[in-house]
Z-matrix of the N, CA and C atoms (Angstrom, degrees):
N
C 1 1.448
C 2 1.531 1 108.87
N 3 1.342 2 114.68 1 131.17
C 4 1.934 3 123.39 2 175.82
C 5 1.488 4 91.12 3 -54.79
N 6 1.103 5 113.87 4 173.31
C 7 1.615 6 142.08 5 157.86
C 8 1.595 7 112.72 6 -96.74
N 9 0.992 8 125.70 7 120.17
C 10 1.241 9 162.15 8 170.00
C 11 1.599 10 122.20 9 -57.98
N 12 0.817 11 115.62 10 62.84
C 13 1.992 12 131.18 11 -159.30
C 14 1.498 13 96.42 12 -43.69
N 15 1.318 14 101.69 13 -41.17
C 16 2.081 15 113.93 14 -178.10
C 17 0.774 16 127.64 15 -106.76
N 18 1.261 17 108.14 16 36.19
C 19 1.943 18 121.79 17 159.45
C 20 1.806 19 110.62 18 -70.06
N 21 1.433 20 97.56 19 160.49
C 22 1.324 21 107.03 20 -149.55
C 23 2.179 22 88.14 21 -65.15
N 24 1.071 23 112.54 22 -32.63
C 25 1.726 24 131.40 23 -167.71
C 26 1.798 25 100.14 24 -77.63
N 27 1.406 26 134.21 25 -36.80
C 28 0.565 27 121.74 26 -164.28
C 29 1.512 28 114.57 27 -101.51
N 30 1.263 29 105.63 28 -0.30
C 31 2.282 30 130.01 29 177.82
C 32 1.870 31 77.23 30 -94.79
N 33 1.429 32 125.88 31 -41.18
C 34 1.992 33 85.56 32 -157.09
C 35 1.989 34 80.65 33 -95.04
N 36 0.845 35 130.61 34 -4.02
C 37 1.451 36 112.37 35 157.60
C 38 1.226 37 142.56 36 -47.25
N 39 1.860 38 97.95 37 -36.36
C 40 1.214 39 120.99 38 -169.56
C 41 1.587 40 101.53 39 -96.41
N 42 1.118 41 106.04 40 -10.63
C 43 1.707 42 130.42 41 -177.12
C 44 1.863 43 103.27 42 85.50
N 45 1.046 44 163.70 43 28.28
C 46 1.314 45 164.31 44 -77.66
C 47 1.517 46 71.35 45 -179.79
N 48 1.309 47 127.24 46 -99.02
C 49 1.822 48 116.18 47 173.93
C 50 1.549 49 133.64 48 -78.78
N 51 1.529 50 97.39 49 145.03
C 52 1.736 51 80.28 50 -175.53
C 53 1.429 52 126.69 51 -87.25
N 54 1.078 53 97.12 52 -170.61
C 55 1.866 54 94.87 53 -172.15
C 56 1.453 55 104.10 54 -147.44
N 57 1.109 56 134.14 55 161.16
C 58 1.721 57 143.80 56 143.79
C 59 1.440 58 107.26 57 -77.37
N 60 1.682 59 98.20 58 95.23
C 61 1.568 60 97.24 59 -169.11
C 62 2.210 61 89.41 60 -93.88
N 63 1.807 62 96.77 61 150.74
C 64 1.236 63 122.49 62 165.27
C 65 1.397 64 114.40 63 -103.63
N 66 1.032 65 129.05 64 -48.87
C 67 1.264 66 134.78 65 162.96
C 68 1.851 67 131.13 66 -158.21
N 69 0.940 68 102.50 67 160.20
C 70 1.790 69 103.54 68 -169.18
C 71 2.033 70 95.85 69 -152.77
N 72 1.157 71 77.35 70 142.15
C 73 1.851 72 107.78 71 170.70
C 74 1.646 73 122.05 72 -132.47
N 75 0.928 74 91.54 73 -158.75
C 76 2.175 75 101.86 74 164.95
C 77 1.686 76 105.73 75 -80.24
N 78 1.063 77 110.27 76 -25.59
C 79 1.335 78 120.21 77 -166.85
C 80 1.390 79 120.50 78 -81.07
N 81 1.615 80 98.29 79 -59.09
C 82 1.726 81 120.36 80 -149.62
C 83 1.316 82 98.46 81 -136.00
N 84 1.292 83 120.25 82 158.42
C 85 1.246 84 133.43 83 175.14
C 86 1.948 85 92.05 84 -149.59
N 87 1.603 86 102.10 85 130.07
C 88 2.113 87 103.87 86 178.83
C 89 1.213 88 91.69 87 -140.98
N 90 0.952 89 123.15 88 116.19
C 91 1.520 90 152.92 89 156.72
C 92 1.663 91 108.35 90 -91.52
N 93 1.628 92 106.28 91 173.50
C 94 1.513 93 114.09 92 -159.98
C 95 1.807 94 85.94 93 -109.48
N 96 1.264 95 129.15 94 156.25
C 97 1.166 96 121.69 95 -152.16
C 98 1.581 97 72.11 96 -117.38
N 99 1.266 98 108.78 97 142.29
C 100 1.637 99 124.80 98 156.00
C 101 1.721 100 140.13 99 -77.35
N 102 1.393 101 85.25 100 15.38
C 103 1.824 102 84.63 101 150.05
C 104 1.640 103 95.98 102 -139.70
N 105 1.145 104 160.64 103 78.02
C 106 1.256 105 165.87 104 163.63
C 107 1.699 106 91.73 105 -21.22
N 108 1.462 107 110.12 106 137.77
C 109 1.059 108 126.73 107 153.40
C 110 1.603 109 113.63 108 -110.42
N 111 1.311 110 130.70 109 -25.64
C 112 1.267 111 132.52 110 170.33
C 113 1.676 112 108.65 111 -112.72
N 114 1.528 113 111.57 112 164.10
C 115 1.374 114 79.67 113 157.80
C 116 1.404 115 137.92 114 -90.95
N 117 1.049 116 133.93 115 -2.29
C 118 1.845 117 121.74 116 145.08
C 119 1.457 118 99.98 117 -100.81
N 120 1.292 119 119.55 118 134.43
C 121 0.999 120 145.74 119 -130.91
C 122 1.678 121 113.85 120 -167.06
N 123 1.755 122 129.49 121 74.78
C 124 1.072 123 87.64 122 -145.45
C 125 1.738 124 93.57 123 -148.46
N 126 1.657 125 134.60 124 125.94
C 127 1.170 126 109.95 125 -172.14
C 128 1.927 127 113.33 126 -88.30
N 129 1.520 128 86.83 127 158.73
C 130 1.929 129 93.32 128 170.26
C 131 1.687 130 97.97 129 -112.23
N 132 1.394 131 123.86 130 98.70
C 133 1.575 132 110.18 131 153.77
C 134 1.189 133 124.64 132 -84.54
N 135 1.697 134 129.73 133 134.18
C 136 1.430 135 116.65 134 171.89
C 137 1.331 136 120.22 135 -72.05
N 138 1.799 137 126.08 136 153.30
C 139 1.461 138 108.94 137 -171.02
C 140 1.334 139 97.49 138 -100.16
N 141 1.511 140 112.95 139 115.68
C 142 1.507 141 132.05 140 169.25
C 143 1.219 142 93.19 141 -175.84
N 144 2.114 143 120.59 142 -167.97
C 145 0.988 144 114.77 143 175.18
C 146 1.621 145 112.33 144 -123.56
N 147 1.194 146 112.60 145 93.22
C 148 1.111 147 125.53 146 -163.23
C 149 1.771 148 117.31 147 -105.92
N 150 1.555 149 122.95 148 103.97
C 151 1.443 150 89.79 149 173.44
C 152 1.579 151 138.57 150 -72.42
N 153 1.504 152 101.23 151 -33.75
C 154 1.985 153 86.94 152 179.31
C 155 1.426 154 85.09 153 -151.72
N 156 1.360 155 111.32 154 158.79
C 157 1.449 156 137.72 155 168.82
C 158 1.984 157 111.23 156 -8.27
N 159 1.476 158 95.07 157 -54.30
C 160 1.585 159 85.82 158 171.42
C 161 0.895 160 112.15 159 -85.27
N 162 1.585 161 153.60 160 11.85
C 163 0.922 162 138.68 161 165.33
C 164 1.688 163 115.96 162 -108.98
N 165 1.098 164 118.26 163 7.30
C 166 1.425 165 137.06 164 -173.02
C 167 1.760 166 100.95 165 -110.42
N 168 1.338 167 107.54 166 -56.88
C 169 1.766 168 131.74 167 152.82
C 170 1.603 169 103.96 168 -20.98
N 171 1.245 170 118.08 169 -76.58
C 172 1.408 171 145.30 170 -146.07
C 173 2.351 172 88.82 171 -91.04
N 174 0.834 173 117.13 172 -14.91
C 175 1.653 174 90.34 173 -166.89
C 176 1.919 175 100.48 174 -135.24
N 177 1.622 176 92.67 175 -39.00
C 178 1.436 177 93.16 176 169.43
C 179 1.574 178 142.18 177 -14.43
N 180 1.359 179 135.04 178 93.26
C 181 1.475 180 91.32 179 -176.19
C 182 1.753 181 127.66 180 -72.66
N 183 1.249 182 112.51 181 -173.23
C 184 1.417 183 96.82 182 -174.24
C 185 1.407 184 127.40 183 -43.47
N 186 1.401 185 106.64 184 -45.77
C 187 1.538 186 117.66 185 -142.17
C 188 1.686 187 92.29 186 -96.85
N 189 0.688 188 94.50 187 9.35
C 190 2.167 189 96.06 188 173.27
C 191 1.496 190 99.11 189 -122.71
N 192 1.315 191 125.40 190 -18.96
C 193 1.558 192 129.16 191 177.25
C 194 2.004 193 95.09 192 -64.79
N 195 1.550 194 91.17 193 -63.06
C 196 2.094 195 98.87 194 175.69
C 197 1.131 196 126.86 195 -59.85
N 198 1.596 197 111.67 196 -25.83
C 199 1.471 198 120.55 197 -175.97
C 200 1.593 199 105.23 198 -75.07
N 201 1.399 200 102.77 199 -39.57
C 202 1.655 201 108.57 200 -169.93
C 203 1.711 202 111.37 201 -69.88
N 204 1.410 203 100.59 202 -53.10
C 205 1.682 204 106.77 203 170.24
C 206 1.692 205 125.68 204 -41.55
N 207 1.316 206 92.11 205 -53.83
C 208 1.534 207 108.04 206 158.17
C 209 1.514 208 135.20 207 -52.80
N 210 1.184 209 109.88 208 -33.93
C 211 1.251 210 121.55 209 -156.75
C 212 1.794 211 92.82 210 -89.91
N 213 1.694 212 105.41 211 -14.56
C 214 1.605 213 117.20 212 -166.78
C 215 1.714 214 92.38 213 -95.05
N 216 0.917 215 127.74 214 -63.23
C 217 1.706 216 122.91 215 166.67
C 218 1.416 217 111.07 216 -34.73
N 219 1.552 218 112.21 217 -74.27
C 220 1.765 219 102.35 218 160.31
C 221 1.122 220 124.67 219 8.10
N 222 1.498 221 100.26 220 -79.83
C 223 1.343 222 132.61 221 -167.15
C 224 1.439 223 114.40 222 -64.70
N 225 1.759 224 127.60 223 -35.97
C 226 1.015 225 117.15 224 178.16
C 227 1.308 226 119.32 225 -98.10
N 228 1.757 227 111.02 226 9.67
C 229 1.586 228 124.63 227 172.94
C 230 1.471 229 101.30 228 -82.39
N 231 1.745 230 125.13 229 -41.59
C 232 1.037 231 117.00 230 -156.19
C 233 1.367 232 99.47 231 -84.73
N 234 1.583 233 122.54 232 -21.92
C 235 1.803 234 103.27 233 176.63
C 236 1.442 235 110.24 234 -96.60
N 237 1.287 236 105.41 235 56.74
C 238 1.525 237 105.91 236 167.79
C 239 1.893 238 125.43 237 54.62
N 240 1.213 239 111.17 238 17.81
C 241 1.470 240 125.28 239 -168.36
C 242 1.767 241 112.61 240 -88.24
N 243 1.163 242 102.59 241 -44.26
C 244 1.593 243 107.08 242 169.37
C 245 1.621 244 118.83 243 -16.57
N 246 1.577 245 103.94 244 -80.18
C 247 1.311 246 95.98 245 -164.79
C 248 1.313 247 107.84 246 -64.51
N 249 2.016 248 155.67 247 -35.84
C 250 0.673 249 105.03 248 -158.47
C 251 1.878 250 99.56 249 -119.67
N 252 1.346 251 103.70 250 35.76
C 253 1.321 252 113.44 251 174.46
C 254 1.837 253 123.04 252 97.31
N 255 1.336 254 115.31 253 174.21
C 256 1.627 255 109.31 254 -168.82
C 257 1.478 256 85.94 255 179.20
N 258 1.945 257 97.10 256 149.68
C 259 1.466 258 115.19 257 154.14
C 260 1.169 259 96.64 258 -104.31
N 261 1.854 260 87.99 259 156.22
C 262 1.258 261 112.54 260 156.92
C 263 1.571 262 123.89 261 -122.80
N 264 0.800 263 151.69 262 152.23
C 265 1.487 264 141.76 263 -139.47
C 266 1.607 265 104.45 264 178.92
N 267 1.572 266 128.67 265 118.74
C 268 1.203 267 139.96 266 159.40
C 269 1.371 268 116.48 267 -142.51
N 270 2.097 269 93.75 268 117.21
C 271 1.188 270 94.81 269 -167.30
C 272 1.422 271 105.91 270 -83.71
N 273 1.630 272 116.03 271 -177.08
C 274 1.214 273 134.41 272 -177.42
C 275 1.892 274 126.05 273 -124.69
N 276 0.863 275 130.70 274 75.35
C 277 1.485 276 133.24 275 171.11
C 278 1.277 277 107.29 276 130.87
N 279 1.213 278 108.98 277 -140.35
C 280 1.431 279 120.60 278 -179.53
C 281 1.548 280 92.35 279 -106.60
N 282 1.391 281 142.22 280 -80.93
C 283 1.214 282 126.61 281 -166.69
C 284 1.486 283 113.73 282 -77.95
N 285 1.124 284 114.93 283 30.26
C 286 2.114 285 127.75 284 159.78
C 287 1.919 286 97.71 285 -94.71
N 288 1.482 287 103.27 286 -12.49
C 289 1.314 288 100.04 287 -166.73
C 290 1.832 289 143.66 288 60.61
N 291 1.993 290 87.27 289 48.98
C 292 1.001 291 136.66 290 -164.47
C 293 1.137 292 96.02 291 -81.55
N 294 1.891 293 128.27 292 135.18
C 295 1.500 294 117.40 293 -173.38
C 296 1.629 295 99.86 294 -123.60
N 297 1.602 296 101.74 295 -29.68
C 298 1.557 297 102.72 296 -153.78
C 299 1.985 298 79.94 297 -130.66
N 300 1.205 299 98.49 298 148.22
C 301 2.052 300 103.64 299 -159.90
C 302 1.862 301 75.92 300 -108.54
N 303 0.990 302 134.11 301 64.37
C 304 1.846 303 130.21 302 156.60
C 305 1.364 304 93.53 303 -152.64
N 306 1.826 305 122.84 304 94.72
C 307 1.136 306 145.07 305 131.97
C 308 1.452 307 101.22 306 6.64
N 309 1.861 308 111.18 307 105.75
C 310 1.409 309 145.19 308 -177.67
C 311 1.197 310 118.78 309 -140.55
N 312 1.511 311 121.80 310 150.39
C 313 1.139 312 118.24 311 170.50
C 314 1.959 313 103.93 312 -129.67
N 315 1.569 314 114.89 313 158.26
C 316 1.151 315 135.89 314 -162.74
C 317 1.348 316 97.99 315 -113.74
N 318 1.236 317 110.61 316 126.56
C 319 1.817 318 120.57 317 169.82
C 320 1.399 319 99.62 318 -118.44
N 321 1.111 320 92.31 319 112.46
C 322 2.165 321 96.69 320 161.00
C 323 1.052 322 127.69 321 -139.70
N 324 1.311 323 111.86 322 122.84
C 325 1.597 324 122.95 323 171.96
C 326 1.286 325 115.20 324 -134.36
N 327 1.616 326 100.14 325 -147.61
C 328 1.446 327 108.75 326 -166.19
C 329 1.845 328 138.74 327 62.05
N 330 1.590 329 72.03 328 26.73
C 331 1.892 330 92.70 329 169.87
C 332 0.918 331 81.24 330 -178.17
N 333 1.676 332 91.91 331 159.88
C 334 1.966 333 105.15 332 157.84
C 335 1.242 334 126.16 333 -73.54
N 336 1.643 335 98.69 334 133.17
C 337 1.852 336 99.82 335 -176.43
C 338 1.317 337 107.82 336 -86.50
N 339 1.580 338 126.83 337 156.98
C 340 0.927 339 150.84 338 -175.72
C 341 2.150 340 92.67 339 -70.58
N 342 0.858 341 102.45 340 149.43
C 343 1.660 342 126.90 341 168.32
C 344 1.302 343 113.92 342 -74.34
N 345 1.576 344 105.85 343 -43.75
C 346 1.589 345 98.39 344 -174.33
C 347 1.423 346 111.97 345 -98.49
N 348 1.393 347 101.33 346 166.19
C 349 1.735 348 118.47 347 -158.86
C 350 1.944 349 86.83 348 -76.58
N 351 1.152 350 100.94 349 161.76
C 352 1.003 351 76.07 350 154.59
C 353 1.927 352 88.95 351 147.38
N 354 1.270 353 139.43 352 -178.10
C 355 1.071 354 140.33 353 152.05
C 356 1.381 355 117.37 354 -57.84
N 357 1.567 356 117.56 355 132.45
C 358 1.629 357 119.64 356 -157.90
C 359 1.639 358 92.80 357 -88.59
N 360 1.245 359 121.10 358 152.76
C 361 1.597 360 109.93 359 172.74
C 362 1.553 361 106.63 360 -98.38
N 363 1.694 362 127.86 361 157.25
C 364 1.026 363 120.89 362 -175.39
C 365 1.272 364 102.96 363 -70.76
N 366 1.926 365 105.97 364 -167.32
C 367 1.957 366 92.70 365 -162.32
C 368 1.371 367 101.30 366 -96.26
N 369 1.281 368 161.21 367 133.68
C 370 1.311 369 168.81 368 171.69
C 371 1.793 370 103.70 369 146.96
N 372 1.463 371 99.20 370 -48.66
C 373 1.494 372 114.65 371 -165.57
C 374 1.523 373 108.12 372 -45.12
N 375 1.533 374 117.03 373 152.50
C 376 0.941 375 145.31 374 -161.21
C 377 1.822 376 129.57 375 -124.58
């Protein structure tokens, strides 16, 4: 799949849309995602143009591969998630349940996650 210059991730990169930024480097830019499925809720995009994990995997050079990983721990030190834990989750394609084609990752905490795979429920839900 091409890369997509006007994906919704790659306009607030460029700053063109805004975001609730958490943190940003050379690397990473994690913003709070606007429909929360948990309550912290929060994406890491790497800055290049990458569509999904293997393709970020596969072209990356190193030091934005470490910067980006890092920049995702960062990220889940600075919203307070450490001590009592967090997923992280980036899907892949269309049936990985892939929405936006620029290689992201999902931090969620601040409740206990469910064990099983599966679609996360929003927070109240039952």
């Amino acid at each position: 799949m091409e890369y997509d210059r006007n994906n919704v991730f790659a306009r607030i990169l460029r700053g063109e849309l805004p975001c609730k930024k958490v943190f940003e480097d050379e690397h990473a830019l994690a913003f709070h995602d606007i429909n929360p499925l948990a309550p912290v809720h929060v994406l890491v995009v790497p800055k290049g143009e990458y569509v999904s994990n293997a393709d970020f995997s596969a072209r990356a050079p190193d030091a934005l591969v470490v910067g980006f990983w890092r920049a995702v721990g960062t990220t889940a030190k600075m919203l307070g998630l450490e001590p009592d834990g967090y997923r992280l989750v980036a899907n892949h394609g269309p049936n990985g349940g892939q929405l936006v084609f620029h290689f992201h990752v999902h931090i969620f905490g601040g409740r206990q996650m469910s064990h099983r795979m599966g679609n996360m429920p929003r927070p109240g839900d039952e």
